[in-house]
C-alpha distance (Angstrom), angle and dihedral (degrees) to the residues before:
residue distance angle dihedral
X1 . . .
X2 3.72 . .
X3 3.31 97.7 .
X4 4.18 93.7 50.6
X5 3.63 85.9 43.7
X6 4.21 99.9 54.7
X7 3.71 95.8 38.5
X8 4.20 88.0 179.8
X9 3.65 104.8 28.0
X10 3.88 123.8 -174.7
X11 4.03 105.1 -95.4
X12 3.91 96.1 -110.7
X13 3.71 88.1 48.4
X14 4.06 87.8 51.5
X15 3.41 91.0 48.8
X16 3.53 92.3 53.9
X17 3.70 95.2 50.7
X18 3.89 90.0 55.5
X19 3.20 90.3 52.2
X20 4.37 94.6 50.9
X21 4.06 85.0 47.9
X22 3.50 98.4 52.5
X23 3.71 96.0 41.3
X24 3.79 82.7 52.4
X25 3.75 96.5 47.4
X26 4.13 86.7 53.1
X27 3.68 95.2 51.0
X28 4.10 90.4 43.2
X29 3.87 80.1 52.1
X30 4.02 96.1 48.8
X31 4.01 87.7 46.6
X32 3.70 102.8 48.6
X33 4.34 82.7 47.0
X34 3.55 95.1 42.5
X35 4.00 83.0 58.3
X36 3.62 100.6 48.1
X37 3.68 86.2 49.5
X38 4.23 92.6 61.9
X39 3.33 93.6 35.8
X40 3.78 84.9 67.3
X41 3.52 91.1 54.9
X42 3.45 94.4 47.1
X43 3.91 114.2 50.0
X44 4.02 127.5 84.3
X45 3.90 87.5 -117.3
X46 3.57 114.5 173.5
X47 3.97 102.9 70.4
X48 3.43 113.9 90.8
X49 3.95 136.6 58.8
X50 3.57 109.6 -111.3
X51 4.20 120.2 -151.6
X52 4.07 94.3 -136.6
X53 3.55 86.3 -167.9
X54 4.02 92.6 55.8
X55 3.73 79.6 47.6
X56 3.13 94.6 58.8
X57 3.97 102.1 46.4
X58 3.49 82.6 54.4
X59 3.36 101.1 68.3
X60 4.05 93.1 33.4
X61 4.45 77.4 65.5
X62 3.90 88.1 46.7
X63 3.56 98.0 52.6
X64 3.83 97.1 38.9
X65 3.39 94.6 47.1
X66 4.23 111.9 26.3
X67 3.76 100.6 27.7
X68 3.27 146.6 90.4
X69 3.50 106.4 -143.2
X70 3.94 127.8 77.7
X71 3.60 129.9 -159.0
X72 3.76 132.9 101.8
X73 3.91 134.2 -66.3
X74 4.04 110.4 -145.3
X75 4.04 115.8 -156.8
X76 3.87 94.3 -161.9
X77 3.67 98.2 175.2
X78 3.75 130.4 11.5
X79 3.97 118.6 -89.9
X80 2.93 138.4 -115.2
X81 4.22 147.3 -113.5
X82 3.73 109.1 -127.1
X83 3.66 147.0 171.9
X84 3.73 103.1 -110.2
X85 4.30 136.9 102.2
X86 4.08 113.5 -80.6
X87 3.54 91.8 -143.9
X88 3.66 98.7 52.8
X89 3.86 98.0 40.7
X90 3.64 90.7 52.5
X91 3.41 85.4 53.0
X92 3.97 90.4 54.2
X93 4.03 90.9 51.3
X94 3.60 92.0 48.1
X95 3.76 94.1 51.9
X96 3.63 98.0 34.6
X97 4.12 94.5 54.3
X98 4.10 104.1 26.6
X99 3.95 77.2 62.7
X100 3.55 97.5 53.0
X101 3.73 92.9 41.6
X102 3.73 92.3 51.3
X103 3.49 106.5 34.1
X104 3.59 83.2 68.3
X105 3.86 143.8 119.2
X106 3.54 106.6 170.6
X107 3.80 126.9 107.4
X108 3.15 97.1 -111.5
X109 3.62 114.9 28.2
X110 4.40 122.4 -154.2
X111 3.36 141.2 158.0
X112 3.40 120.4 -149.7
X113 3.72 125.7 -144.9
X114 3.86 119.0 -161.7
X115 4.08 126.9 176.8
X116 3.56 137.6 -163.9
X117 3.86 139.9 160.9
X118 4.05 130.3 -128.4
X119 3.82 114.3 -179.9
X120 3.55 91.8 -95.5
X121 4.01 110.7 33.1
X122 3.94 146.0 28.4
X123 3.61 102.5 -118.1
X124 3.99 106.0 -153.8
X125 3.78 117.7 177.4
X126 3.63 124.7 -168.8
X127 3.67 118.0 -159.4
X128 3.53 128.4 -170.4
X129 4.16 140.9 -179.2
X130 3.60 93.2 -141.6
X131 4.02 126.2 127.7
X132 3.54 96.2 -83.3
X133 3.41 143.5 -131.5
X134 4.34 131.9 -85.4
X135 3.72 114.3 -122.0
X136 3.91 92.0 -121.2
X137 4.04 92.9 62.0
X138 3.31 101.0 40.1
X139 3.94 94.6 97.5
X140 3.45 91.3 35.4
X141 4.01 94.2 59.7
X142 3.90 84.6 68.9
X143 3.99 84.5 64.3
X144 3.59 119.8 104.3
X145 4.14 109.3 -107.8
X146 3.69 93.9 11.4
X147 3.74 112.3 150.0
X148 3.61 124.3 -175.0
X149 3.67 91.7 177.8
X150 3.99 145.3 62.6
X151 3.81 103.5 -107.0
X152 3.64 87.0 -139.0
X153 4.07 88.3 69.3
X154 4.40 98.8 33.1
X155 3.33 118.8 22.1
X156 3.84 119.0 -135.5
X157 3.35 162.3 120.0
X158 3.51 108.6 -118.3
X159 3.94 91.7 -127.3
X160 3.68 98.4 92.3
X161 3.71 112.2 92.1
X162 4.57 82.2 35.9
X163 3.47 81.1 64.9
X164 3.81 102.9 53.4
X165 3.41 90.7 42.1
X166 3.64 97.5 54.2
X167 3.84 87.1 52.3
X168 3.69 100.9 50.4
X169 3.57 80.4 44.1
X170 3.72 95.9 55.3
X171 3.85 84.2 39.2
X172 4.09 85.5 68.2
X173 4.20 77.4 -115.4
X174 3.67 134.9 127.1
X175 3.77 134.1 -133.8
X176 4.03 128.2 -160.6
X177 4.05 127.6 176.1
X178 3.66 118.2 -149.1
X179 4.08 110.8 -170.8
X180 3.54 153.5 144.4
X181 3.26 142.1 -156.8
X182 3.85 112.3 -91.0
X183 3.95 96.9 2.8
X184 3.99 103.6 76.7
X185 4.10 124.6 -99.8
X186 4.28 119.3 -104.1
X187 3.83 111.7 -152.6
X188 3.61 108.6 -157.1
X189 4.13 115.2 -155.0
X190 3.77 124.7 -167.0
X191 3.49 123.1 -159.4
X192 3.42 122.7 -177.1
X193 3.98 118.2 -116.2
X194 3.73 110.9 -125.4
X195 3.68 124.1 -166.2
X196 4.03 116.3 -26.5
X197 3.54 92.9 -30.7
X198 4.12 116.9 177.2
């Protein structure tokens, strides 16, 4: 409203109001994560059977289309139907390969999503070219509010990787990273298979 309202602004005063919007763009940011993170907590999840694959395209039409970042989504193998919530695996994706596309220096930045089946678990790995991650925060990304990062290079709430965690957790799943520094990061998600799932 400011801004419409002093179309040419003094530059201390336009400085300022940079400073108000992006402070209000973070906090927007922090709320709308902060909410996806108790809605995990909160719904009866495990009830329906989930097309990973639809998933999947999904969030290919998010990224294109509503985010920032660029880069390419690789379907290596096709996906699965599990036992799982929608909302919360969707969630997982989103996290999982926004991350990989924006945490990411290359030229041409991908994430790679592979799949395969054990007799007890979905074994979904996604790979990424990205700038990596040092051994001694790689647990500690999992924390809520961790930042690796100067928000003035990735923006971010820190809540992201909290969030898939607490939904493979609440999946009865696991989730590992594997990275280095300069050669991309693969998280590797478990879900258990329930029933004759496809």
């Amino acid at each position: 409203m400011l801004s419409r309202h002093l179309p040419n602004p003094k530059a201390q005063a336009r400085e300022y109001l940079q400073i108000i919007q992006s402070n209000a763009k973070r906090m927007n940011t922090l709320i709308e994560d902060l909410l996806e993170y108790s809605r995990v907590a909160n719904i009866d999840h495990l009830k329906e059977r989930v097309d990973l694959h639809a998933v999947l395209e999904e969030v290919r039409t998010l990224i294109r289309e509503g985010e920032p970042t660029g880069g390419a989504i690789v379907e290596t193998e096709k996906l699965p139907v599990i036992t799982g919530n929608k909302t919360q695996l969707f969630l997982l994706f989103k996290n999982l390969i926004s991350n990989g596309l924006k945490y990411n220096s290359a030229p041409d930045p991908e994430v790679q999503l592979s799949y395969e089946k054990s007799s007890c678990w979905h074994i979904l790995k996604f790979a990424d070219n990205g700038i990596g991650i040092e051994p001694q925060y790689q647990q500690k990304v999992f924390e809520m509010f961790t930042r690796l990062h100067d928000r003035s290079k990735y923006e971010g709430s820190g809540l992201g990787l909290a969030i898939c965690r607490n939904i493979v957790h609440r999946h009865n799943g696991t989730i590992e990273l594997e990275s280095q520094i300069g050669n991309g990061s693969v998280f590797t998600v478990k879900l258990p298979v329930v029933g004759e799932e496809g």
